[in-house]
N, C-alpha and C positions, 0 to 999 in steps of 0.2 A: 783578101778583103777588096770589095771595088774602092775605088776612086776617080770620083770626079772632080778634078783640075778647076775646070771654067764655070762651074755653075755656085752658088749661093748655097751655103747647107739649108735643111731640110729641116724642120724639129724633130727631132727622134732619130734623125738621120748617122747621129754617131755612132748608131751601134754595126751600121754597117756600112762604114766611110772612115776611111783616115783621114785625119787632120794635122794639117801642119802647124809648127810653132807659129810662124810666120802669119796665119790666119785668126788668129784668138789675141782679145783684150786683155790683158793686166793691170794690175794697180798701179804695177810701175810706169803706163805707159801713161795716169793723169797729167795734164797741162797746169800751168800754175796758178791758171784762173781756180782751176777745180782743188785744187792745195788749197787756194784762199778759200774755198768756200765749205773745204774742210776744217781749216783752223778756225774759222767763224762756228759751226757749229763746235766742235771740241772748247770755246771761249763762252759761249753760250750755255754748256754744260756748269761747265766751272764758276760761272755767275750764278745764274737764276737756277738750275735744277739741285747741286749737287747737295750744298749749303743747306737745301730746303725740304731733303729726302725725308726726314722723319715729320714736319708741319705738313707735306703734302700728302702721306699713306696716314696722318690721324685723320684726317677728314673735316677737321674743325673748323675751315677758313674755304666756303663753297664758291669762296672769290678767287682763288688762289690758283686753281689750276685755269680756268678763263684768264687771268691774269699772264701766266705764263705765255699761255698759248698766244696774247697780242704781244708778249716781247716779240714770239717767236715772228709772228707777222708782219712786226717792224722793220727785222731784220733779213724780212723776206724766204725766211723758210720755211711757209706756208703755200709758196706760189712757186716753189723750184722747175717744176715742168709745164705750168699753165703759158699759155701762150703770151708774149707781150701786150699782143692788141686788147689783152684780157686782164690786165692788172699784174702781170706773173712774169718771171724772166724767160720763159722759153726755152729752157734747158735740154739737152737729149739727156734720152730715159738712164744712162751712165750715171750724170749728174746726182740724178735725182736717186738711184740707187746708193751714193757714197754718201749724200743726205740723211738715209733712212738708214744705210749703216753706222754712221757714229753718232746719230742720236737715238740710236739701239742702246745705248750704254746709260738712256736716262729713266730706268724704271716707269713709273706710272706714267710720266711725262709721253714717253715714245710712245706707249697705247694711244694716248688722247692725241699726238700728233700724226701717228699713223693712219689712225679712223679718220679724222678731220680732210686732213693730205689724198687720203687714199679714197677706201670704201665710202664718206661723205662727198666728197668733190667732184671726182672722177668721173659716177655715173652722170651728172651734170652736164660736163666738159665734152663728157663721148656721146652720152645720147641727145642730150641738151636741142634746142631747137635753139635760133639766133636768138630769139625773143630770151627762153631760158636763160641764155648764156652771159647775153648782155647783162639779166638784171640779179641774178646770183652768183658769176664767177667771181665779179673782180671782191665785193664785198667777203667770199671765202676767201681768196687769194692774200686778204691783207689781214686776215683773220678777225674785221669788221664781224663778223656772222662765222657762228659753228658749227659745224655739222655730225650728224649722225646718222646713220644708215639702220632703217627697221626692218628687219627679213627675219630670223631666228623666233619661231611661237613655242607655246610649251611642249605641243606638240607634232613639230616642224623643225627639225636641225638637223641631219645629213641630208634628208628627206624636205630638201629646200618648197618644194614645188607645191608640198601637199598643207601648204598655211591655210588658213579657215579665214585669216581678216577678208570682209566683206566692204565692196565699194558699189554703190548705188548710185544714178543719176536722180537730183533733183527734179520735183515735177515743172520745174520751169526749165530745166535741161544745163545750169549755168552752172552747177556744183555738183560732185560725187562725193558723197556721204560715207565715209570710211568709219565702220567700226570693226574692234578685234583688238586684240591683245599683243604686245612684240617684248620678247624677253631677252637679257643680255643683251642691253644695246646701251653700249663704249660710248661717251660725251654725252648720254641719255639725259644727266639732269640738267645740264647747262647750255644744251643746242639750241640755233635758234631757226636751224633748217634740218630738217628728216627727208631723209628720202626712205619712202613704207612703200610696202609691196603689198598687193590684194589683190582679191579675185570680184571681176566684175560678172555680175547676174551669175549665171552656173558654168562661165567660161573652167577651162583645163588651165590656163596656164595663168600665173599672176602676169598684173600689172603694174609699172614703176608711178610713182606721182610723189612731185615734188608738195613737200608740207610746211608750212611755215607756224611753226609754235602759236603765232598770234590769231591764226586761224578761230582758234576754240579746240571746244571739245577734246581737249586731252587734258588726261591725267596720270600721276605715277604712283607708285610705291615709294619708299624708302629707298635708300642706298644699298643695293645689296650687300650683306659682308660675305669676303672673298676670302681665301686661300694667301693670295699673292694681289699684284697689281693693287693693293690696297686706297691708290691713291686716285685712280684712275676711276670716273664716275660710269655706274652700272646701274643702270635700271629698267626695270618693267614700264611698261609706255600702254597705256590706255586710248584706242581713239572711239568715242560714243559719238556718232553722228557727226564727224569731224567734217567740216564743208572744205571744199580743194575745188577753186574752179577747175574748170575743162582743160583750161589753156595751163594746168600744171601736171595733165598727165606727162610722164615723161617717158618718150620716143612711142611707139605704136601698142594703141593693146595687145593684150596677152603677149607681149614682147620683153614682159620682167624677168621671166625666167636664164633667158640669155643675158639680159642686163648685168644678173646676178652672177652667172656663172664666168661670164666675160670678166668683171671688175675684179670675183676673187683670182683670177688666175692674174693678174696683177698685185695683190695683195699676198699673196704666197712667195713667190719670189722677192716682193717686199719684206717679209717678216722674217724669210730665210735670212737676210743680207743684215736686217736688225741684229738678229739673235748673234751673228758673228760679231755685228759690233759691243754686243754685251758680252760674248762670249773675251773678248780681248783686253776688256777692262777686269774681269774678274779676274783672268790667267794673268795682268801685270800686281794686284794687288795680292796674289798667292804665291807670287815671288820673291814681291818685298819683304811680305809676313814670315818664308822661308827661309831671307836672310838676316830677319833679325832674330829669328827664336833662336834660342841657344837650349838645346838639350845634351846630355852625355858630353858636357864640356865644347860643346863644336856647334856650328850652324846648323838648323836641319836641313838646307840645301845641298848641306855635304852629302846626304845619305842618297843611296841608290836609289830606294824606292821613291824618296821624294821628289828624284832628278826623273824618275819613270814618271811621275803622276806630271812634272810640270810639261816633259817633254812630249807627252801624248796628247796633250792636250791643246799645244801649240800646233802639230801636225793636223789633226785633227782643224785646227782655226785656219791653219793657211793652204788645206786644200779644199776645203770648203769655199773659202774666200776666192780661190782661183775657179772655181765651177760657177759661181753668183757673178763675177764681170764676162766670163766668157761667154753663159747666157742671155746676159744686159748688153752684150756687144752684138750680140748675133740680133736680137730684137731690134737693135736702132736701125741695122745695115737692112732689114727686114723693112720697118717703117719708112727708111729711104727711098731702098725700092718701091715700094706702092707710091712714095710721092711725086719720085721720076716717072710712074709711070702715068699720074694723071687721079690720084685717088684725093679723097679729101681727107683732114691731118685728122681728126677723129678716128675717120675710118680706118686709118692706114695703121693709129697705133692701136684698136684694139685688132687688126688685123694681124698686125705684128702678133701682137700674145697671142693670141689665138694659136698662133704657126707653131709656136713654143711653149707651148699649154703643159707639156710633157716636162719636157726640161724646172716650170716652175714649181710643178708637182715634188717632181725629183727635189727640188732644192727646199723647198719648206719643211720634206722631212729630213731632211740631212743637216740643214741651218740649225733646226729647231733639238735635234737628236746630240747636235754635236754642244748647243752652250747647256743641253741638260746635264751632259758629258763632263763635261769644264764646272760647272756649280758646282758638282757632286763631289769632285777631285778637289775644287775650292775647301768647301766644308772639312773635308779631309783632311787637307796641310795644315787647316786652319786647326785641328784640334780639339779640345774641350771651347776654345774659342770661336770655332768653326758653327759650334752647337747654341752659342750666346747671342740673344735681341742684342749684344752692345756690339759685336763685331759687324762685318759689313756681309760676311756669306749668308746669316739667316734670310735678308730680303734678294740677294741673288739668287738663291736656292728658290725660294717661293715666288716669286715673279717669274720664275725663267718655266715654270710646269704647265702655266698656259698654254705655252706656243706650242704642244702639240697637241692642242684639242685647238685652236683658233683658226681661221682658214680650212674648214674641211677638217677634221682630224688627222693623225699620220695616215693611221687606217684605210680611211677613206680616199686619201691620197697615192697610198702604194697602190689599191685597186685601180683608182684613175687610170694611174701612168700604162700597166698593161692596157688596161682597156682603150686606151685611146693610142695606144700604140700596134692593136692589133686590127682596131677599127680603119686606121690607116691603112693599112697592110690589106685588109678586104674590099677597101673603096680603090686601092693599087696607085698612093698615094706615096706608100714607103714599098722601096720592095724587098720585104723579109723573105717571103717565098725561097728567093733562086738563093740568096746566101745560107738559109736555115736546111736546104737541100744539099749544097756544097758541103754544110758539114756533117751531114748523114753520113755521106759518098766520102769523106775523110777517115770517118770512124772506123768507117771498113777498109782501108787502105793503111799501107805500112808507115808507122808513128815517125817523122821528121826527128833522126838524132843529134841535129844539129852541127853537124858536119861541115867544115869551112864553113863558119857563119863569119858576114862581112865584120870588122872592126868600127869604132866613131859611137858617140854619145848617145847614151842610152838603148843600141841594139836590141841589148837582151830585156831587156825593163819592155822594149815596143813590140819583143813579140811576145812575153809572157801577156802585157796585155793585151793584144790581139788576141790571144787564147782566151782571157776572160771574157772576152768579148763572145766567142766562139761556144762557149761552155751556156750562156746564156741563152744561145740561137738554139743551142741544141737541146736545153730542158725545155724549152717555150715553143718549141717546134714538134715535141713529143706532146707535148700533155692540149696542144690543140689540137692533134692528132686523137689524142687521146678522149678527149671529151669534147670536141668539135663545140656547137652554140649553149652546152652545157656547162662549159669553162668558168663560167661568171659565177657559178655558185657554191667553186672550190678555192673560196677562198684561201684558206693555209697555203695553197699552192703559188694564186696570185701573189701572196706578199712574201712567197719565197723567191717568187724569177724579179718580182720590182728590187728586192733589196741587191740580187744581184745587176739589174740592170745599174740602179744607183749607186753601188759602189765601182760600176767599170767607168760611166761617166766622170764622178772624181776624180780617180786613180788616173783618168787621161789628163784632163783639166790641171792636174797638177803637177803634171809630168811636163806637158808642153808648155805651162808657165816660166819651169825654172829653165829647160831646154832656151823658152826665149833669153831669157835673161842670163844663161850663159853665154847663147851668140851675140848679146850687148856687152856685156860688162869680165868675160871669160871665166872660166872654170875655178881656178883660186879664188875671184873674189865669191863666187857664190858655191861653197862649199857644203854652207849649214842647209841652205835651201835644198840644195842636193839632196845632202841624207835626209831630209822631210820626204821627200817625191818617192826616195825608195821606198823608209818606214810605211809611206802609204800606202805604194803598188803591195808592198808584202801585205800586208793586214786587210786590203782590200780582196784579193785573191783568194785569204783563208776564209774570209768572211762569204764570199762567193761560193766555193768549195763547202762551206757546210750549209750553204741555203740552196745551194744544186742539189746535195743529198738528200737533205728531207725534203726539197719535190718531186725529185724522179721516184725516191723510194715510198711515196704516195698513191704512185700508179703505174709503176712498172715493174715486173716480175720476171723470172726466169730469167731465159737466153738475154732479151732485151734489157732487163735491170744490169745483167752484168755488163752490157757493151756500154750501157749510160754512165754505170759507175767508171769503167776505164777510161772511157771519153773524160769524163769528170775529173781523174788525176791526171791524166794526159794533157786537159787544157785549165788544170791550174796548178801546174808544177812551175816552180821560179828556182832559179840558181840560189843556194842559202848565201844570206847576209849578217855580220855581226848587227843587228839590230841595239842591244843593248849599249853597243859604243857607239852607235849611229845616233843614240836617245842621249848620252850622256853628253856628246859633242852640241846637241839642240841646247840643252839643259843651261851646260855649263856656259854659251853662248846667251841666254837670256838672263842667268843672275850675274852673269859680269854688267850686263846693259842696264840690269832693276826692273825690266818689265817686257813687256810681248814687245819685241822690236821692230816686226817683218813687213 
C-alpha cells in the first residue's frame, strides 16, 4: 500500500493509502461546548418532539410542525453552521454533523429540520450573492422563514437535470415567470422561501432562483399520504406565471445543476449521520423491551438469538458512526485548507464536499442501510408488539424506508461512488492505475504465508484489511479492463465493487477509532469496542468476498476467472474468530447499561 505521511488525504484516497489512528476524528474526541450542544438537542427531543409523536404524523394541527421548527430556532438549532455575521453560530461542519445526528431520533421533526437546515438554506448561504444572504440568511437561521427546496418533477427524479419547469423573462426584463410542476417537496405546505429550479428559454442546464411564497402564482395539492414520515409536510407545488425578480436568480444561469448536485452531496452525509442517530434510539428501546419481556420463565435478553439481533446491530451503529465523523473531520481540515489558503468560506465548504463527494455517497448508503437494519431487528424483539400502531417500532419501521430513496437513491449512489471514483482516476487525480497493477503482478507472484508476522494491536485485522482493500483494486481494475467507457451500463457489476469499496472504508474507520481509543484510555478499558471492530472487519470481508464473486463471475471466464477467484480467497481470508462470544460480550454489555451506550 503507498503512504503519504505529509500531505492531507484525498477523497477516495483510502483505498489506496493507509491511515493512521492518530489522523481520524472520533466521537470521543467532542469538546464540551459540543456535549452541551448535544444535550440541548437530546432535551429538545424530550420536550417538544417526543410527547407530540402521534399529534404531529395525524396531521391535524398545520401549526404544529412550523411551531416546532421556531422552538427549534430559538434555541438555535436552525443556524448551527451559518456564519455569525449571518444570524447563526458558526460552527464547523462536526458540529453541525452531531446536530443532525441526534436529532435523527425525532421522526417527522428531522425531515422538516433537515430540508430547512440543509437542502433549503444551504443553496442560499453557498451560492447566495451579499445582497441574497443579507436579506434571507439570518431570517432562516432563526427559523423567522422556512424553507423548501423545489427540484424533483414527475418526471425528473434521478434524472435531476431533465425538469420541464419553464423560466421566462418579463417584457420589461424585471421578473422571470416560472411555471411547471415540483413534487415531493419536504416543508412544501408551510415554506415561506423555495428555492425552484427551471430552465430558462431552451437552455440545457437548470437555473437556481430564490421564490418567496408571497410572490403569487403558486399553488398545491393536498398533503400527500405517505408510507412513513407521516408527519413531515409533502407536497406538489404549482408555479403559473410565478414573477421572481432578476435580482433572485441564484448564483449564475444554467448553474442549478451544480447547485443541486453540490448541496446534495452535503445532504447525504447528513441523512447518513441522521439515520445513526435514529438508528440508536431504536436499538436502546429494543433492549429495554428485551429486558422486560418475560417469556419461558426468563427475560428474552437471555436468549442467544436476541443477544445476536441486539448485538449486530449495535456493530452495525458504531462503525457506521466512526466512518460519518471521520468524513466530517476530513471535510472541515479540507475547508481549512482552502481558507488558509486565501479561498472564500462559501467556496471553500462546498469545495470541501466536493473533494469528499465519494465518501458522502458511501455513507448515505451505509447510514441509511444500517437503521433499516436496526428497525427490522427492532420489530423483531419487539414481537407481536413489534407488529402494533400502539408500540413504538411500527413508526420506526416506516419512517426509517425513506432514507434510502431520499438523497439520490442507494442505487444511484453505489453508481456514483465508482463513477466518480474512476473518473478521478482518468483525470489522474487518484492514482488507482500503479496500485490496481501492483495487484495484478501480486496474483502471479507466491501468496505471503505470513511468516514472522510482527506482534502489537491489531496486525492481523490491518493486513486482512489491506487485503480487502486489494481484492477491490483487483475486480475494479479487471472489469475496466474489461469493458473500458462501456462500464457504466453494467450496472450489477458497479454496485457489486461499490458495496465492496463501502464495506473496506467502514471496516477501517472502525478499526482506527477503537485502535485510537485504545492508545487513550488502554486495552481493558475498551474491550467491548474492540470486539465491535473485529465483528465488523469479519462480516465486512465476507460481504466483500461475495460481491467480488458475483462481479468477476459476470465477466471473466477460463484461465482468468480462476486466477480472480484465488485472488479473491487469498485477499479475503481472515484468521477465524469466536464471533458469537464476541456478539454475546456486546450484548450482554448493553442490557446491563438498558440502552446503546457507545
Amino acid at each position: 500500500m503507498t503512504t503519504t505521511e505529509t500531505t492531507a488525504i484525498k477523497g477516495g484516497e483510502f483505498l489506496i493509502r493507509d491511515t493512521h489512528a492518530s489522523e481520524i476524528f472520533t466521537p470521543e474526541d467532542f469538546n464540551e461546548e459540543q456535549k452541551m450542544i448535544r444535550q440541548q438537542c437530546e432535551d429538545f427531543l424530550a420536550k417538544e418532539v417526543w410527547p407530540k409523536l402521534d399529534e404531529i404524523d395525524s396531521m391535524k394541527n398545520p401549526r404544529l410542525m412550523p411551531e416546532i421548527l421556531d422552538k427549534a430556532g430559538e434555541l438555535g438549532l436552525l443556524g448551527t453552521s451559518v456564519p455569525q455575521e449571518l444570524g447563526g453560530f458558526g460552527m464547523d461542519f462536526n458540529t453541525s454533523m452531531l446536530v443532525a445526528e441526534v436529532l435523527g431520533a425525532g421522526h417527522s421533526v428531522a425531515v422538516a429540520v433537515s430540508a430547512h437546515t440543509g437542502i433549503g438554506t444551504l443553496p442560499i448561504l453557498y451560492y447566495g450573492n451579499d445582497a441574497q444572504k443579507q436579506k434571507y440568511i439570518p431570517k432562516l437561521a432563526s427559523g423567522e422563514w422556512k424553507a423548501a427546496y423545489c427540484l424533483t418533477e414527475p418526471d425528473s427524479g434521478s434524472d435531476a437535470n431533465s425538469g420541464k419547469t419553464k423560466a421566462v423573462l418579463s417584457k420589461d426584463g424585471k421578473h422571470y415567470l416560472i411555471t411547471g410542476q415540483k413534487m415531493w417537496i419536504t416543508n412544501g405546505g408551510f415554506a415561506d422561501i423555495y428555492v425552484v429550479f427551471a430552465k430558462i428559454d431552451n437552455d440545457k442546464n437548470l437555473t437556481g432562483f430564490i421564490v418567496e411564497r408571497s410572490f403569487g402564482g403558486i399553488t398545491m395539492n393536498e398533503e400527500e399520504k405517505k408510507m412513513g414520515i407521516k408527519g413531515s409536510s409533502t407536497r406538489q407545488i404549482f408555479f403559473n406565471d410565478c414573477p421572481v425578480p432578476v435580482e433572485n436568480m441564484l448564483s449564475e444561469r444554467e448553474n442549478g445543476f451544480k447547485i443541486a448536485v453540490n448541496i446534495l452531496n452535503i445532504g447525504r452525509i447528513k441523512l447518513g449521520v441522521a439515520a445513526i442517530g435514529g438508528s440508536k434510539a431504536t436499538l436502546s428501546k429494543a433492549i429495554n423491551y428485551a429486558k422486560e419481556r418475560k417469556q419461558f420463565g426468563t427475560s428474552i435478553a437471555n436468549f442467544g438469538a436476541i443477544k445476536y439481533k441486539l448485538a449486530e446491530s449495535a456493530v452495525k451503529i458504531y462503525a457506521s458512526e466512526s466512518a460519518h465523523y471521520r468524513a466530517s473531520q476530513n471535510i472541515d481540515d479540507a475547508y481549512n485548507a482552502f481558507i488558509a489558503g486565501g479561498m472564500e468560506s462559501g467556496k471553500a465548504r462546498l469545495k470541501a464536499l466536493e473533494e469528499f463527494a465519494i465518501e458522502c455517497a458511501i455513507l448515505k448508503v451505509h447510514g441509511s442501510e444500517v437503521l433499516d437494519y436496526v428497525t427490522d431487528e427492532g420489530v423483531q424483539v419487539y414481537g407481536g408488539m413489534g407488529f402494533s400502531a400502539e408500540g413504538p417500532m411500527d413508526r420506526a419501521y416506516r419512517d426509517a424506508r425513506i432514507n434510502r430513496i431520499f438523497e439520490g437513491t442507494n442505487e444511484i449512489n453505489r453508481l456514483l461512488t465508482i463513477d466518480m471514483l474512476l473518473k478521478r482516476a482518468m483525470k489522474g487525480t487518484l492514482d488507482l492505475m500503479g496500485p490496481a497493477m501492483a495487484v495484478q503482478k501480486e496474483l502471479m507472484g507466491i501468496p505471503d504465508f505470513g511468516a514472522g508476522e510482527e506482534e502489537g494491536l491489531f496486525v492481523k485485522e490491518k493486513k486482512a484489511l489491506a487485503n480487502l482493500k486489494k481484492a477491490g483494486l483487483m475486480a475494479a481494475g479487471a472489469a475496466v479492463q474489461k469493458f473500458m467507457m462501456k462500464l457504466s451500463d453494467e450496472q450489477e457489476i458497479l454496485m457489486n465493487l461499490a458495496d465492496m469499496l463501502i464495506e473496506g472504508y467502514v471496516a477501517e474507520s472502525v478499526l482506527l477509532r477503537v485502535e485510537k481509543l485504545i492508545q487513550q484510555r488502554g486495552e481493558k478499558a475498551c474491550e467491548i469496542e474492540k470486539e465491535m471492530a473485529i465483528i465488523y472487519l469479519h462480516e465486512a470481508i465476507e460481504k466483500a468476498a461475495s460481491a467480488g464473486k458475483s462481479a468477476v463471475t459476470s465477466f471473466a471466464e477460463g484461465d482468468e476467472l480462476r486466477l480472480m477467484l484465488l485472488g479473491l480467497k487469498r485477499f479475503t481470508k481472515i484468521e477465524t474468530y469466536n464471533l458469537k462470544n464476541a456478539r454475546r460480550k456486546v450484548a450482554d454489555y448493553m442490557i446491563e447499561k438498558g440502552k446503546y451506550p457507545f
